[in-house]
BATOR-809077 format. One record per residue (C-alpha): x, y, z; residue in one letter. Coordinates in steps of 0.5 Angstrom, whole numbers, plus 500, padded with zeros to 3 digits. Each point is the difference from the previous one (the first is absolute). Layout:
% residues N
XYZa ...
This chain:
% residues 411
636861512x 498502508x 500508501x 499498508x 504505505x 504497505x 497497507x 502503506x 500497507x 501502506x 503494505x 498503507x 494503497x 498493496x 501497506x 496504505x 494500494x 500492501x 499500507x 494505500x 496497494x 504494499x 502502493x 504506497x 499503494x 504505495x 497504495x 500498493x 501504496x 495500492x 504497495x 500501493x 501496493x 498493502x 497499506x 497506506x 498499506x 491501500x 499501507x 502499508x 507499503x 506497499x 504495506x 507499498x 501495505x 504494499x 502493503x 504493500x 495497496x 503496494x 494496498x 496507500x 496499493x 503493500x 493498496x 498505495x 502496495x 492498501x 494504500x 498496507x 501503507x 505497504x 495499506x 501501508x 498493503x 492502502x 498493502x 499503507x 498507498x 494502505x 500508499x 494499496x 493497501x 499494496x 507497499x 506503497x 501505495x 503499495x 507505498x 499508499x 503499493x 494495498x 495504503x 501505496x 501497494x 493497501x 497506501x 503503494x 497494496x 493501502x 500507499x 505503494x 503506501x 503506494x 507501499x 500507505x 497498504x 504494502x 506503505x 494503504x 496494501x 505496501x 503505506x 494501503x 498493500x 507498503x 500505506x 493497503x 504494502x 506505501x 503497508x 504507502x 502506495x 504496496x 499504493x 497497494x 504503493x 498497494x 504502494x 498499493x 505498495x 501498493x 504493503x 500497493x 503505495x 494501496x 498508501x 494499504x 500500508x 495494501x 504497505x 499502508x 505498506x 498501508x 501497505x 494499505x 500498507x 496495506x 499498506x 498492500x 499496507x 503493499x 500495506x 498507504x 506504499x 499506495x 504500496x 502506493x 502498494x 502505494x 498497493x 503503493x 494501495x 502501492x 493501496x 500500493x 494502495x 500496494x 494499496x 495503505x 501496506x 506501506x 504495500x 503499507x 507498503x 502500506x 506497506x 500501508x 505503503x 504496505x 495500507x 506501504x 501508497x 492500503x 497504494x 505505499x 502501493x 498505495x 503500493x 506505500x 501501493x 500500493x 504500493x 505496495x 505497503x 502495495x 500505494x 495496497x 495508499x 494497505x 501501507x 500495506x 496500507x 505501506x 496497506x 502501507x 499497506x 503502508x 501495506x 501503506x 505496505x 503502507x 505505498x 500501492x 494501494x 502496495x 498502493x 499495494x 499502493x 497495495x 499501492x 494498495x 499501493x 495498495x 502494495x 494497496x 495502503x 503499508x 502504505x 508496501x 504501505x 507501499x 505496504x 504503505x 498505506x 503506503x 501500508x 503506503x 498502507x 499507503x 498503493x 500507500x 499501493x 498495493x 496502494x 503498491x 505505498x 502501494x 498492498x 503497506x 497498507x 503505504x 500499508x 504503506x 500498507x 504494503x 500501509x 499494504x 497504506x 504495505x 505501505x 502493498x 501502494x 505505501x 503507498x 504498494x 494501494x 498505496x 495502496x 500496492x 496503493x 498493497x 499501492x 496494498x 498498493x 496494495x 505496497x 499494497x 494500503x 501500506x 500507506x 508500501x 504505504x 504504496x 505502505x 500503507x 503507502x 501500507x 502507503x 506504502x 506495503x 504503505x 503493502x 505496495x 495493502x 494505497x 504500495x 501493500x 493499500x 499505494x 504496496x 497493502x 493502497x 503504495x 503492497x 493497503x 497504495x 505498495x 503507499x 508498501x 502506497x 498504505x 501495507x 507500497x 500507501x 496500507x 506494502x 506505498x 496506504x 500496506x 507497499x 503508502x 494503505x 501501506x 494501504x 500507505x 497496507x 496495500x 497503506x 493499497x 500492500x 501494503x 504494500x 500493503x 507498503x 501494505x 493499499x 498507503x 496506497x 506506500x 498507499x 504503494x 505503504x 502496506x 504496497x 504502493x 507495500x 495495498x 496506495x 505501497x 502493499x 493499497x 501506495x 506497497x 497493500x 494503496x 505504495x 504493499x 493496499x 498506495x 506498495x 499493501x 493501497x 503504495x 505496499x 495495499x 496503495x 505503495x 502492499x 493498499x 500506495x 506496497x 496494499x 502497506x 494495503x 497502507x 505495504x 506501496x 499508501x 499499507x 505495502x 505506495x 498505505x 501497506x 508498498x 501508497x 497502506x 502496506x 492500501x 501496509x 494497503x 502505505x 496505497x 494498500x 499502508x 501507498x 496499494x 494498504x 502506505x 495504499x 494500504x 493497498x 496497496x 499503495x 508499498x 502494496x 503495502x 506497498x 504493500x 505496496x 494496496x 498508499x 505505499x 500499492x 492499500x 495507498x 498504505x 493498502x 494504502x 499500508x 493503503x 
């Protein structure tokens, strides 16, 4: 099992290292046990990109399109993985010496400072690290526009000849990615590659965490991706995926969030979020918030208890937040008749969903629990403007068809 420290990213510093060299990198530290870190950095970046190693069920490339590649004489080139494998088949390299050439090569067609970390591992459980991961990088012109591509690389020794699997990360992240992390997530005593990919949009960094382990030979991806924006910190702890962070960096957004620890793990072979912990609710909604993604989760004793904390609380101001009453955004503060009304309102709505909840534990089914619920707690379409009073889009939104439903994730 992986030994490997906790991962620290700075968000501010994460993002200004980005603009100045176009990709941030932290430090990783060296492993011990099943897999070590052999040279260079590694980047814990990370972005929406569901369908990141989507085909290293295989040992072929997923290519960029290269029919119009005019950035080398004679035509186009093919992808950086391919090429590399190429020159490793002309010329065979001993074991030691494979980390160290497979770097240096990588960094001739490095676009920018993006670091080249490859980490050598024993993927399959068998006692020998004869397997080594990176992530390499390119600027490829197609059509006359350049454009960054990150691909992840998996390389296996095996009877004296490197087998090569790789995938191309999406090209909106252009080409930043990096492996993040590895370790046993799944308790299976071998340890599985985290992959990272960042996108940049006009406000926030998204981050996306993807996994692959070694099945039969191959390097597979698990089902499912972790996708947090802001991420100040991420790395495997204690078996699980551990990531912290959670801000939209929008005014659009809104003042109402709050920073979340998410806790993913492999289960029944696929990357699956464990729970969610978000950070100190000073209001009965954050509350009601905690308790929604505590029942997400499938955790309902503690969305119980989060529910009847938020049927008593009372919050101190609401001063720091804000609202949309009569269709207008109103500073918290400036109009407390009607924040009053919605603290009851959002007190009423935590009973209805604990009350909900407790007849489902009964064995009632989804319609009848939430028909129950509504007659026992006098539930009135009248709530749901309160309810969506909270201002931003980082909220949930809710209507009749919904108020039953499980809280979805909105980024």
């Amino acid at each position: 099992m992986m030994d490997l420290k906790w991962k620290r990213l700075g968000a501010a510093a994460l993002l200004g290292a980005l603009l100045i060299a176009g990709a941030c990198d932290s430090r990783e530290k060296n492993g011990t046990l099943t897999a070590d870190t052999e040279t260079g950095l590694a980047s814990a970046e990370a972005k929406t990109a569901v369908e990141v190693g989507a085909s290293t069920s295989t040992s072929e490339p997923v290519s960029p399109d290269v029919s119009a590649e005019t950035n080398k004489p004679g035509g186009a080139k093919p992808p950086l993985p391919e090429r590399l494998r190429a020159e490793l088949d002309d010329k065979p390299l001993p074991e030691e010496q494979f980390a160290e050439w497979l770097r240096s090569r990588a960094e001739q067609d490095n676009p920018g400072d993006y670091p080249v970390n490859v980490i050598r591992a024993d993927l399959d459980g068998d006692g020998f690290k004869r397997k080594w991961a990176t992530v390499v990088y390119e600027s490829r012109l197609v059509e006359n526009v350049e454009s960054r591509y990150a691909y992840g690389i998996v390389a296996a020794l095996q009877d004296g000849k490197y087998e090569w699997q790789s995938f191309v990360f999406p090209e909106e992240d252009y080409g930043r990615a990096s492996i993040l992390d590895t370790g046993d997530l799944n308790g299976d005593g071998k340890p599985e590659i985290v992959w990272a990919s960042l996108g940049i949009g006009a406000h926030t960094s998204t981050f996306t965490y993807t996994v692959s382990g070694w099945d039969e030979g191959k390097l597979v991806t698990r089902p499912g991706a972790a996708i947090v924006p802001s991420v100040s910190e991420a790395g495997i702890r204690d078996g699980k995926l551990s990531i912290s962070g959670g801000l939209i960096d929008s005014v659009g957004a809104g003042p109402w969030q709050r920073e979340y620890d998410d806790t993913y793990t492999i289960a029944d072979g696929a990357l699956k979020r464990e729970s969610r912990v978000f950070s100190e609710a000073s209001t009965p909604y954050h509350r009601l918030l905690d308790g929604l993604w505590a029942e997400a989760d499938g955790d309902a004793e503690k969305a119980i208890r989060h529910y009847t904390a938020a049927i008593s609380m009372k919050a101190e101001s609401y001063r720091d937040f804000a609202f949309i009453f009569n269709r207008d955004w109103v500073e918290g503060g400036k109009m407390e008749d009607e924040e009053k009304k919605f603290e009851e309102v959002v007190q009423r709505f935590a009973g209805f969903r604990k009350e909900r909840l407790q007849a489902e534990s009964k064995g009632a089914n989804e319609e009848s629990a939430c028909a129950a619920a509504k007659k026992k707690t006098g539930y009135e379409a009248s709530w749901l403007a309160y309810l969506n009073a909270p201002a931003g889009y980082a909220n949930p939104v809710w209507s009749d068809e919904t108020v039953c439903s499980t809280i979805e994730e909105r980024f």
